[in-house]
C-alpha positions in Angstrom: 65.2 66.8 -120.4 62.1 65.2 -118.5 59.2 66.4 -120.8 56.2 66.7 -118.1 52.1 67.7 -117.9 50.7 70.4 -115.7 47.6 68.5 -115.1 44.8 70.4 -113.2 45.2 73.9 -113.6 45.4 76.5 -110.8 47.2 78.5 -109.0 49.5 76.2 -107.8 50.1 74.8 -110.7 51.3 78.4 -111.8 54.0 78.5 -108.9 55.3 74.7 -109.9 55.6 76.3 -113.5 57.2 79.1 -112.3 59.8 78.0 -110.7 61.1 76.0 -113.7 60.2 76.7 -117.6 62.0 78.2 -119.2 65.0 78.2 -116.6 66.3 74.7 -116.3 67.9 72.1 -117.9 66.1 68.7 -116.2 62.6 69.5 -116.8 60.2 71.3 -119.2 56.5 71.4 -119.0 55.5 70.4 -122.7 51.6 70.6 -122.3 48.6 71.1 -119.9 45.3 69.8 -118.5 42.4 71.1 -117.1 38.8 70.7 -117.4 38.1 74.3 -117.8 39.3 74.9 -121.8 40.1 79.0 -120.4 42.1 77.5 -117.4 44.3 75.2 -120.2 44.8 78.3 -123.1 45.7 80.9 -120.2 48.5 78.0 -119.0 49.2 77.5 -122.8 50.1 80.7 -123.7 51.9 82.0 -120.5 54.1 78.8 -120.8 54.8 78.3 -124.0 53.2 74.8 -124.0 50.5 72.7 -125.9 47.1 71.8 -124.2 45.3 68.3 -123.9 41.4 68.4 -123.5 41.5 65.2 -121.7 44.2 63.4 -118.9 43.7 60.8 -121.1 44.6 62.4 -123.8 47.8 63.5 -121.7 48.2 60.0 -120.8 48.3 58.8 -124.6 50.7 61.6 -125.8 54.5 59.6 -126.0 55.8 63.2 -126.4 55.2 63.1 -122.1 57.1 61.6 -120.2 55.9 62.6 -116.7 52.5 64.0 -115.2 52.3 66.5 -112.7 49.2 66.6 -110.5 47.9 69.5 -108.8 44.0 68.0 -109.0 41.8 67.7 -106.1 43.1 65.9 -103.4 40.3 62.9 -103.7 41.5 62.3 -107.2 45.0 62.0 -106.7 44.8 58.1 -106.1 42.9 57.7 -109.3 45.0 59.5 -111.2 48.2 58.3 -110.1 47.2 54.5 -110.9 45.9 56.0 -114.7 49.1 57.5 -115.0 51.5 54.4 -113.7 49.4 52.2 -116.1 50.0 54.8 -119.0 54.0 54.3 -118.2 53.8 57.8 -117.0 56.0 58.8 -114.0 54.6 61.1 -111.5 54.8 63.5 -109.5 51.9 64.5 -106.9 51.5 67.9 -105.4 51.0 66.5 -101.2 48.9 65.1 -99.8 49.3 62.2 -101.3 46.4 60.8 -101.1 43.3 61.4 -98.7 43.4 57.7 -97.0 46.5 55.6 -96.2 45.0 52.1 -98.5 44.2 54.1 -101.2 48.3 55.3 -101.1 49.8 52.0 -101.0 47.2 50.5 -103.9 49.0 53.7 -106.1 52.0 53.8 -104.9 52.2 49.5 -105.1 50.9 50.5 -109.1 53.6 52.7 -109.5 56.5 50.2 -108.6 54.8 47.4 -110.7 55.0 49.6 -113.6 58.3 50.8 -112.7 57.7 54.3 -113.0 59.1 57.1 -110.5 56.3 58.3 -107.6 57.3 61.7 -106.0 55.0 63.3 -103.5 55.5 67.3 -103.5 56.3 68.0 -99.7 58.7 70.7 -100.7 59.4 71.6 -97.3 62.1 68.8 -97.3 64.3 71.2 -99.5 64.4 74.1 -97.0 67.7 75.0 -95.9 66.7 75.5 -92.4 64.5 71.5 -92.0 67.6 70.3 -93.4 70.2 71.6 -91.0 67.9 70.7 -88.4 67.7 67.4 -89.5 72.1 67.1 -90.2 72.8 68.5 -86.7 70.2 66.1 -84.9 71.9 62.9 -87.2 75.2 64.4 -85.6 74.0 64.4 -82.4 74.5 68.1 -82.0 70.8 68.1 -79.7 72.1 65.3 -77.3 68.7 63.0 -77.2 65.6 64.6 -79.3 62.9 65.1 -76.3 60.0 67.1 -78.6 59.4 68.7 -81.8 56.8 71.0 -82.4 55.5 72.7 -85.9 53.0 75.3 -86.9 51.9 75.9 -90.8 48.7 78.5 -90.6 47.4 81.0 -92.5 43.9 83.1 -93.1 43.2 80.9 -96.3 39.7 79.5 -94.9 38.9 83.3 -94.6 38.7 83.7 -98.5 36.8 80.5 -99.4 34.1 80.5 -101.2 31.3 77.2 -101.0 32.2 76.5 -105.3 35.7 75.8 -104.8 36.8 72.4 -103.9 39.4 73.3 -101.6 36.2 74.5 -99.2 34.8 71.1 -99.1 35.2 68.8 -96.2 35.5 66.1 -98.1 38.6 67.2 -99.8 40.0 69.2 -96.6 39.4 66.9 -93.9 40.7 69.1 -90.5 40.9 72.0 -92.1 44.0 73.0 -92.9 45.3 69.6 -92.5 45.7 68.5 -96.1 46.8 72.1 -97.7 48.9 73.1 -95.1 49.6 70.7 -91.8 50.6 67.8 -94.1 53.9 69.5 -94.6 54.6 69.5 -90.9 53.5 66.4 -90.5 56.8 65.0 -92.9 58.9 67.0 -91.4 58.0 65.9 -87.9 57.8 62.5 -89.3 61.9 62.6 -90.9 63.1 64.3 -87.8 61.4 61.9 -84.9 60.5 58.7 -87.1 56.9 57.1 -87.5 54.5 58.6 -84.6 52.4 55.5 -83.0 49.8 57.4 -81.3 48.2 61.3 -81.2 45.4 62.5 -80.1 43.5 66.1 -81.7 40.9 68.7 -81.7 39.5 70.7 -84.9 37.0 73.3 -84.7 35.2 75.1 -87.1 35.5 78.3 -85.0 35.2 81.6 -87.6 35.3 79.8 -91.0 32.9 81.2 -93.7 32.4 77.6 -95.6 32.3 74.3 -94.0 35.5 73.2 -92.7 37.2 73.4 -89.3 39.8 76.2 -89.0 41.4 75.4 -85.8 43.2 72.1 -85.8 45.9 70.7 -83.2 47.2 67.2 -82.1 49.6 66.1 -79.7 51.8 62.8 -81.0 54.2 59.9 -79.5 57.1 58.6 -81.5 57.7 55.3 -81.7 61.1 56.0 -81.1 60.1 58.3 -78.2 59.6 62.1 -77.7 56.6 63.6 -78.3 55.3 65.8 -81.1 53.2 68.9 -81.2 51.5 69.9 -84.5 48.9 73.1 -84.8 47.4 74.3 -88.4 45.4 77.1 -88.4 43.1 78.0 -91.6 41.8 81.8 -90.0 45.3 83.5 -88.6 48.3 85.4 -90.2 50.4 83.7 -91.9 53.7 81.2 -89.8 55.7 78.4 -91.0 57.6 77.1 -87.6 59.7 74.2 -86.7 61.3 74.2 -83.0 63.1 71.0 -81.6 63.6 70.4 -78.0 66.6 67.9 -76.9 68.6 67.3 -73.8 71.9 69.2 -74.9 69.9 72.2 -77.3 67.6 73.3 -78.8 66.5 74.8 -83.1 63.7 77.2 -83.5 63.5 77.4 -87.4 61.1 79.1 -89.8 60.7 77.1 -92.2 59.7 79.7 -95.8 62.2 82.3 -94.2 65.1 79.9 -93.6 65.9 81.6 -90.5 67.4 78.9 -87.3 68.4 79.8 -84.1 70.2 77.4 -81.8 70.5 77.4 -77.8 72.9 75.0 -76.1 72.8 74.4 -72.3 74.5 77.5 -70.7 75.0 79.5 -73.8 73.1 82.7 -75.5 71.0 81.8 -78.3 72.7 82.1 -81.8 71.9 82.7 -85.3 72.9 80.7 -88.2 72.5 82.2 -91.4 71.4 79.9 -94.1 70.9 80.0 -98.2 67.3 80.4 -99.3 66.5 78.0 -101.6 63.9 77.8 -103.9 61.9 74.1 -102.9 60.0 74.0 -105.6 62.7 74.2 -107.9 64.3 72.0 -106.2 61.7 69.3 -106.0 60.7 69.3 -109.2 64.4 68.5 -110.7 65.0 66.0 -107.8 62.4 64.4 -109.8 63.6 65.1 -113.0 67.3 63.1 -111.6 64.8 60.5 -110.7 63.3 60.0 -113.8 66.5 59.7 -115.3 68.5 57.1 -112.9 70.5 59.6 -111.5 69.5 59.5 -107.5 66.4 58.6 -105.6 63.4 61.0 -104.5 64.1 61.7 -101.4 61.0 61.6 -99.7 59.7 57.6 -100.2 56.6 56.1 -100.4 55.9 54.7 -97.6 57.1 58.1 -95.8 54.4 59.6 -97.8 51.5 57.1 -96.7 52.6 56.9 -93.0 52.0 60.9 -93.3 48.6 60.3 -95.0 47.8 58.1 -92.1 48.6 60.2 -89.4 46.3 63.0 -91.1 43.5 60.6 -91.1 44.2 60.0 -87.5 44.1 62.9 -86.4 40.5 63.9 -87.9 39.4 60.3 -86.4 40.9 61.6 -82.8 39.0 64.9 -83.4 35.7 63.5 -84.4 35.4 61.3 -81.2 36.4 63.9 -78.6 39.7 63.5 -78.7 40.5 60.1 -78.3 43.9 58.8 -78.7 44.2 56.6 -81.8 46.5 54.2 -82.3 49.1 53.9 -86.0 50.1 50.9 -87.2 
């Protein structure tokens, strides 16, 4: 049994929670962190654990075995590296971190230490990304010509200036690091490392200062193109469609649904188990932690998806120029 920390305190910390204590036999959250003492006695007591006052008092406890972060997004780095050095694994709610060199100094700390990095893209677990992702392996799209994804939702709508999820600094593009990120990997496992995009993002209708409207179009170093939009001001959609020369998927993602269309036949539906991904995740790590397999999204997945967010806010800031990845 992995004994792990909730450290920073929010709602979705709550869902990671959630979807485990209490209910499964890899991983128990033993204790909490948050600098708000209310934030860490409500967790306490609705999970049954202890509270720390400090991370570094999390970081000291040898009852932990594991951290995992659900702080603000510029902190992640930081608090990755304390935790790698503490002998801590960890497991980071996405993005990873908010620039590309700051990922490979943690995740470089991580492997010295020897400790287990897992970056929460959850999305990895759905049913529907990962059929997708079987039939292309198989062949069963002939040669992949374009994917295209779409995670957006009315969040911005609600924001408040206090909260830190409202601050550009923490949200560069908008939805790009709560939301678009996830697309972004899954774009990234299906066509490979993207080597150049270009973007817009708008602050169109948003209450606090962040853009709302954000869309890039990418090239594949293995060819194809890629077409991501994330939206902070509309109803809620979680899409993933794939375009190839012998079919095509149209899949949404949180509702498991996939439809296929071959050349010359109606579309059809394929039902599909919905799983719960953040379940999922968090025992994949747990397996981790313990030898048993590898996390399945890697590292360096993880950075080159970091990089292509920062990218993309580059591309938009100058007009939409096309920017080059390494």
């Amino acid at each position: 049994m992995l004994r792990a920390a909730s450290v920073g305190i929010g709602w979705w910390s709550n869902e990671l929670a959630a979807s485990v204590q209490g209910d499964s036999d890899k991983i128990r959250i033993v204790t909490c962190h948050s600098r708000s003492a209310e934030r860490r006695q409500d967790f306490a007591k609705k999970f049954d654990t202890g509270n720390h006052e400090t991370y570094e008092a999390v970081l000291a406890d040898p009852d932990v075995d594991a951290v995992i972060l659900t702080t603000p997004h510029s902190l992640h780095a930081e608090h990755v590296i304390q935790a790698a050095d503490a002998g801590k694994h960890v497991f980071v709610e996405k993005p990873f971190t908010l620039t590309a060199e700051s990922g490979r100094i943690a995740a470089a700390r991580c492997r010295e230490r020897g400790v287990v990095l897992a970056v929460g893209h959850n999305r990895r677990f759905c049913s529907a990304a990962i059929r997708v992702k079987d039939m292309l392996d198989a062949g069963g799209f002939g040669t992949m010509l374009h994917l295209e994804a779409n995670f957006s939702s009315q969040g911005a709508l609600a924001y408040t200036p206090d909260r830190w999820r409202a601050q550009r600094s923490e949200c560069p593009g908008g939805a790009l690091a709560p939301l678009g990120i996830h697309m972004i990997d899954l774009l990234t496992w299906l066509g490979g490392p993207v080597r150049r995009l270009t973007a817009f993002s708008e602050r169109r209708v948003s209450p606090v200062d962040i853009d709302d409207t954000t869309t890039s179009l990418m090239a594949f170093a293995s060819g194809g193109t890629g077409y991501l939009a994330t939206h902070f001001a509309c109803p809620y959609t979680s899409t993933l469609n794939l375009y190839g020369t012998e079919g095509n998927a149209f899949a949404g993602i949180d509702g498991n649904t996939l439809t296929v269309q071959r050349s010359g036949e109606q579309p059809t539906d394929i039902e599909l188990e919905l799983v719960d991904t953040l379940r999922s995740e968090l025992e994949e790590f747990a397996d981790a932690c313990a030898g048993a397999t590898e996390f399945r999204v890697r590292s360096e997945e993880a950075i080159h998806n970091v990089a292509i967010m920062e990218a993309i806010v580059q591309s938009a800031a100058q007009q939409a120029m096309p920017v080059e990845i390494p």
